[in-house]
Structures are given as C-alpha cells and as structure tokens.
C-alpha positions in Angstrom: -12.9 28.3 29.9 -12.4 27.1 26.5 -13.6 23.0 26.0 -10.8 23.0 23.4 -8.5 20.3 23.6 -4.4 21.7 24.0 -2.8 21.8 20.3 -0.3 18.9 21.4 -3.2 16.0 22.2 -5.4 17.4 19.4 -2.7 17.4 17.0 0.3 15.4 18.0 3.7 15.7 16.6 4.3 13.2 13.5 7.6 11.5 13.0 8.8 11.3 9.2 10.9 7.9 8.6 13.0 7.6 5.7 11.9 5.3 3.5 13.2 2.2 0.9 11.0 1.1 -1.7 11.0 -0.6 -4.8 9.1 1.2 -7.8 8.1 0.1 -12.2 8.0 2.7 -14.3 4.6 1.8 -16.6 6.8 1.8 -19.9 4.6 -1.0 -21.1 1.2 0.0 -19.2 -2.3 -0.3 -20.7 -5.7 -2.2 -20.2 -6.1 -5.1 -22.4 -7.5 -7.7 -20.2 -9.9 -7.1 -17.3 -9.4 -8.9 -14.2 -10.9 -6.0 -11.8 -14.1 -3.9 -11.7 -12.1 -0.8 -12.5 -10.3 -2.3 -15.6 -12.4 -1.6 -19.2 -10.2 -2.5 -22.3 -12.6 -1.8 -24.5 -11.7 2.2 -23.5 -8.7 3.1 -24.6 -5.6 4.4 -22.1 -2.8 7.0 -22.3 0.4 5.0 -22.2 2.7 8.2 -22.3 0.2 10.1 -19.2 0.5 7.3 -17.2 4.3 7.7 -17.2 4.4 11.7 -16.4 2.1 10.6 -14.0 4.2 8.1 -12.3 6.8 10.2 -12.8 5.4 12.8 -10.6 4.8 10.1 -7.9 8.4 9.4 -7.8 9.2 13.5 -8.1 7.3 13.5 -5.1 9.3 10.5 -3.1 12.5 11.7 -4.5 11.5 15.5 -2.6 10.8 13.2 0.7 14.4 12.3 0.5 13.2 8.2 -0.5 15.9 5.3 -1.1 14.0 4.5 -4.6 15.0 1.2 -6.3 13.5 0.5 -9.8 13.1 -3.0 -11.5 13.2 -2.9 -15.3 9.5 -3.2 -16.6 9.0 -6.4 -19.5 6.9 -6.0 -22.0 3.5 -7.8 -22.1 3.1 -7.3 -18.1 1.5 -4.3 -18.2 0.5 -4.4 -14.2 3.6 -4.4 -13.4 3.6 -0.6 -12.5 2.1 -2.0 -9.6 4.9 -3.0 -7.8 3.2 -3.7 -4.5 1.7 -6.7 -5.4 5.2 -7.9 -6.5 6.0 -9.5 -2.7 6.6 -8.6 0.6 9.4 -8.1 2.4 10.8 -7.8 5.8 13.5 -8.9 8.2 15.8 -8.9 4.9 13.6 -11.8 3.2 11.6 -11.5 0.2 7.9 -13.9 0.1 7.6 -13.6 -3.6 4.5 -13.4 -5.0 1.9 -15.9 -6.6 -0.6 -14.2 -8.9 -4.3 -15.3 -8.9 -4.8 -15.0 -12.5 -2.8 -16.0 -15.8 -2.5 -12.6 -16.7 -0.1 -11.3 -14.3 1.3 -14.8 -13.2 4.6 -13.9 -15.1 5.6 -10.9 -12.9 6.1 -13.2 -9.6 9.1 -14.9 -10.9 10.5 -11.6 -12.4 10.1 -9.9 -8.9 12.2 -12.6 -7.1 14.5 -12.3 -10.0 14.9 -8.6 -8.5 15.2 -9.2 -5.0 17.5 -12.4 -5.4 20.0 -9.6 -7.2 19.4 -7.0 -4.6 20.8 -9.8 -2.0 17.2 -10.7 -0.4 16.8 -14.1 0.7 13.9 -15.2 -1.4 10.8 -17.6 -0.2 9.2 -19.0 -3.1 5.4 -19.2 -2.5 3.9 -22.2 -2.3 0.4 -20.5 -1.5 -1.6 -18.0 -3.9 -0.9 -14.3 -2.7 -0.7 -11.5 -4.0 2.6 -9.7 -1.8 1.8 -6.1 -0.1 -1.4 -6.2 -2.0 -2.6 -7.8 0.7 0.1 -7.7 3.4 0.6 -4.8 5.2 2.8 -4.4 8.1 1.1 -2.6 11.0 3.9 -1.9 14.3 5.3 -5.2 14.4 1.4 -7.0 13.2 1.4 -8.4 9.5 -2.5 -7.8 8.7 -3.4 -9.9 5.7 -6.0 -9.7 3.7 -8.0 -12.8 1.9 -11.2 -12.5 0.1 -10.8 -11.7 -3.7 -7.0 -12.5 -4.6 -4.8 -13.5 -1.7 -5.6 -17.2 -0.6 -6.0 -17.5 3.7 -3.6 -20.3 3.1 -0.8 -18.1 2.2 -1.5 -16.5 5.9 -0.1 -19.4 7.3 2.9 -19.4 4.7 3.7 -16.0 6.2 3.3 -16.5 9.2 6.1 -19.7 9.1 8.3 -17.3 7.3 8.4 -14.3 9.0 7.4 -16.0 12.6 4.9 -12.8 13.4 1.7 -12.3 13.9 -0.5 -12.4 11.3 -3.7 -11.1 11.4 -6.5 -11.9 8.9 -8.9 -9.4 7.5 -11.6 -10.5 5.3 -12.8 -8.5 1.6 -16.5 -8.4 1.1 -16.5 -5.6 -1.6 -14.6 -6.5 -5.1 -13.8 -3.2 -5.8 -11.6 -3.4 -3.1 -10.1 -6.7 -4.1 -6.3 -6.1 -1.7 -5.8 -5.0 2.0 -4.3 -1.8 0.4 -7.1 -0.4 -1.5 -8.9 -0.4 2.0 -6.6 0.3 4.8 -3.9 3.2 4.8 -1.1 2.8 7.5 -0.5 6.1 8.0 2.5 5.1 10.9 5.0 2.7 9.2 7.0 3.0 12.8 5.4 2.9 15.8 4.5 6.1 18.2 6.6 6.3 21.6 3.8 4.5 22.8 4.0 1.9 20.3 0.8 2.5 18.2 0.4 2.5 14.4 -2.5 3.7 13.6 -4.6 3.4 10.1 -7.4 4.7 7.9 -10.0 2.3 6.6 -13.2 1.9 4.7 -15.8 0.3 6.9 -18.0 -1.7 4.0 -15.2 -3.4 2.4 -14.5 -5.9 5.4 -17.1 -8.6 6.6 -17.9 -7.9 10.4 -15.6 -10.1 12.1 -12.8 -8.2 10.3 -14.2 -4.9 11.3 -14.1 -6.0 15.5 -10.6 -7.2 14.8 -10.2 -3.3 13.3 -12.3 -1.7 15.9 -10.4 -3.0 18.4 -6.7 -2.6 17.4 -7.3 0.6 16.1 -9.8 2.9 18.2 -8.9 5.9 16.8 -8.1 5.3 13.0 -9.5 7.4 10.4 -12.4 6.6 9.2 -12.7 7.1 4.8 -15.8 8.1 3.3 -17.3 5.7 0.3 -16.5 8.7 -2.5 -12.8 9.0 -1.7 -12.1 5.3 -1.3 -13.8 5.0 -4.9 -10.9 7.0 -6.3 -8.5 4.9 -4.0 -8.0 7.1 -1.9 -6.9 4.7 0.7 -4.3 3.3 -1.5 -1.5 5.7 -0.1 1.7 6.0 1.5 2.9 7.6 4.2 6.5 8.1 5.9 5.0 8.9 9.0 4.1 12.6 8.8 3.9 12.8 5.1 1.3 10.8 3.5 1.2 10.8 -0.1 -2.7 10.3 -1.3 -4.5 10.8 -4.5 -5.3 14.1 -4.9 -9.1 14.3 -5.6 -9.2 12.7 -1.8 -10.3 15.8 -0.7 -12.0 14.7 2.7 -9.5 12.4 3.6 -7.1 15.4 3.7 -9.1 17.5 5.9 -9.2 14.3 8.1 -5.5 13.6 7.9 -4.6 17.3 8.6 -6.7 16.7 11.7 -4.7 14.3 13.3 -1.4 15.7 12.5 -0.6 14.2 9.4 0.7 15.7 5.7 -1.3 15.0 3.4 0.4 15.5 -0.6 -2.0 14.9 -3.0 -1.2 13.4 -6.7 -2.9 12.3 -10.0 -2.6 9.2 -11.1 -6.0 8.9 -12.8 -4.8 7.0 -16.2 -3.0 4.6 -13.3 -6.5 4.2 -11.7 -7.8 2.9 -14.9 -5.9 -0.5 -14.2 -7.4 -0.6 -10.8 -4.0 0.8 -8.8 -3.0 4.1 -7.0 -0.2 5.6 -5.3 0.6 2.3 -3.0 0.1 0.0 -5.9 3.1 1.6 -7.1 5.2 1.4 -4.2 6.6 -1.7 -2.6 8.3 -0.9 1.3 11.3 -2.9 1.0 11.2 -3.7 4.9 13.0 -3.0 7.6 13.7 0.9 7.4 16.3 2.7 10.2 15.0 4.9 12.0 18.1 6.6 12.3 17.6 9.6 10.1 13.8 10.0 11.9 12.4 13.3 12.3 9.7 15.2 14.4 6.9 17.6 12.6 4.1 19.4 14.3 
C-alpha cells in the first residue's frame, strides 16, 4: 500500500480571483540616492530595461485577465514604480501614505491625488507608514509590519480606520526593510475553510513575530535565504497564479508543491532600487469574487 498522500490533499485545487490594482510605469526610474541596502548610485542603471521590464510584468497581469489602473509617473520621484508603498486600500478607503525619508516624501500626496480622482475616500496619515509596503491583508487580518520604515504608531491609525485587526510583525533584517519583501500572500481570498495562507523568510522577523507566524500559519511556505535575497518573496498572486521573480527557482518547486502557479519574471534593473514584482503592484481592495475560478 502506497504511504502517498491522494493528489487532492497533497495538491489542492487553487482558486484564481480577479484582481484590481494600481501600477507606475518607471518612465523616470533610476538610483540617485540610497536609502536601502540594495540601492548603489554610484553604479549606473538602465532607465529604458527597467521599462521593458515592467512592461513584461504588466504583459503578464494583462494575460491574467487584471483590472490595471495606472497613475502618471512625475519626474524626480524615481521610486515611484513602486506603487505599493503608495497606500493601502480596502473597504473603498484609501490610508495614504507617509514616507520615512525626504526622498520619496513627495509621492504620498501624489498617490492620494490618485485615489481622490478614482472616487476613494482618502485618510490622510497622521502616522509615518509606508502603505502595502508594510500592510498586507491576510483573509480578513491586516498584518503590519514596523521595524525599518513603517512607524507601530501607524498600526493604531489603521486599525481606527479600517476597524480590523491588525496584527504587528516586527523587521530585524534591513534588507528586508517592508512586510512585503518578507511575506508572500499566496491566497488574497480565503479557502472554503477560511485560511490564507503565506510564504515567509524566517530571519527577517524578531521571535515574537515569528510565534505570531507560526501560529496563524502552520503550513506556509517556508523561503530559503538565496531566493529572498533576489526578492523573491516580493510577489503576487491571484490565488492560483503567483507571479515571482524568475531566478526564484526553489520557491517554484515549493509553490508547485502546494498547488500553486508559479510565473516567473525579470525585473533585475527594478531590483537595483530595492523593489520586485509586489513593489510594483498596489491591490486596490476589495476584489469580487464573482468571476472566481477553480485550478488543479
């Protein structure tokens, strides 16, 4: 008799979502500054690569059949490619972001320029944060992080907002400065059972952050140390497809494993400003789950 576990526990069916996000091309991307470990301005970047590159991301969403919005890039914010850190949205309102350093402080005010003209009811933040950076929605959990950028204050702020629980996770390692460098939600909806489960990287959270982890998430994938330092963890997924950077080679053995599609991408000249796929992608909260559907 074979120990073999049946197909359908070992591997069970996926649900794709549609999804609505919010996207920058990097018209104006470069390094010039350095307010990360993976920034170096004194080595020169590929403005025109990092476009086709980006492009490709969005070829990719646009294939997934993605509601893609796009706010018009300015000139002189070069992070703003990375769109996540832009706010975070949810039940129709948009917390706007409150950037840690000078350098990228200008792009909060342009972001809730964009979601006041896309009809969002806008919160202005009162607390340092640095939007879905750091705040990741998790089933019906907003899992924050606090450590490098994101202020523990701004927890609070959220949590008066949104009127959810908010869950604190603490950053120990600066190259993994947001939440979304080091966690992958690989369910943006909840199972039939009502689990999201995640990927993480266990040295980039203190230990009380990694019992809080343990605990909600028993069996989330586990990322080695060489694909996180590619950002590997910084992906998206719809459920059933999760878009990841393509020299993340072991974390697509281990997503194939549980179920999951994993599409790799390059976005290497990206990388050089410290972002990845997520960076590029804000989830403009909540999504139907009308036009849901099954994969095995």
């Amino acid at each position: 008799m074979s120990n073999t576990a049946p197909e359908s526990l070992a591997t069970p069916a996926r649900v794709a979502t549609k999804r609505t996000i919010l996207m920058c091309k990097p018209t104006h991307y470069t390094v010039s500054y350095r307010i990360n470990p993976w920034m170096h301005p004194e080595d020169p970047t590929d403005t025109s690569k990092a476009v086709q590159q980006w492009q490709s991301l969005v070829d990719v969403y646009e294939q997934l059949g993605f509601d893609i919005s796009y706010i018009e890039p300015i000139e002189g914010l070069p992070d703003m490619v990375y769109a996540a850190n832009g706010g975070f949205v949810l039940d129709g309102v948009a917390y706007g972001a409150k950037f840690q350093y000078p350098e990228r402080q200008p792009e909060g005010p342009a972001y809730m320029d964009w979601f006041r003209g896309a009809g969002l009811t806008v919160a202005e933040p009162e607390e340092t944060n640095e939007g879905e950076g750091d705040f990741l929605l998790i089933g019906d959990t907003i899992f924050a992080g606090t450590g490098f950028r994101s202020d523990s204050s701004s927890h609070e702020e959220l949590a008066r907002i949104y009127g959810r629980e908010v869950v604190t996770l603490k950053l120990v390692n600066p190259s993994f400065y947001h939440l979304d460098t080091a966690i992958a939600v690989l369910d943006p909806e909840p199972d039939a059972s009502g689990r999201s489960n995640i990927a993480y990287l266990e040295s980039a959270f203190d230990e009380a952050s990694l019992e809080i982890l343990r605990k909600r998430f028993p069996d989330a994938i586990i990322a080695t140390e060489e694909d996180a330092a590619i950002l590997g963890l910084n992906s998206y997924s719809d459920g059933y497809n999760v878009v990841i950077a393509s020299r993340a080679e072991r974390f697509a053995e281990q997503l194939r494993e549980k179920g999951y599609n994993p599409i790799g991408v390059d976005l290497s000249e990206l990388l050089l400003g410290g972002g990845g796929v997520k960076c590029c992608t804000l989830d403009l909260h909540p999504v139907g789950t009308g036009n849901s559907v099954a994969r095995s």
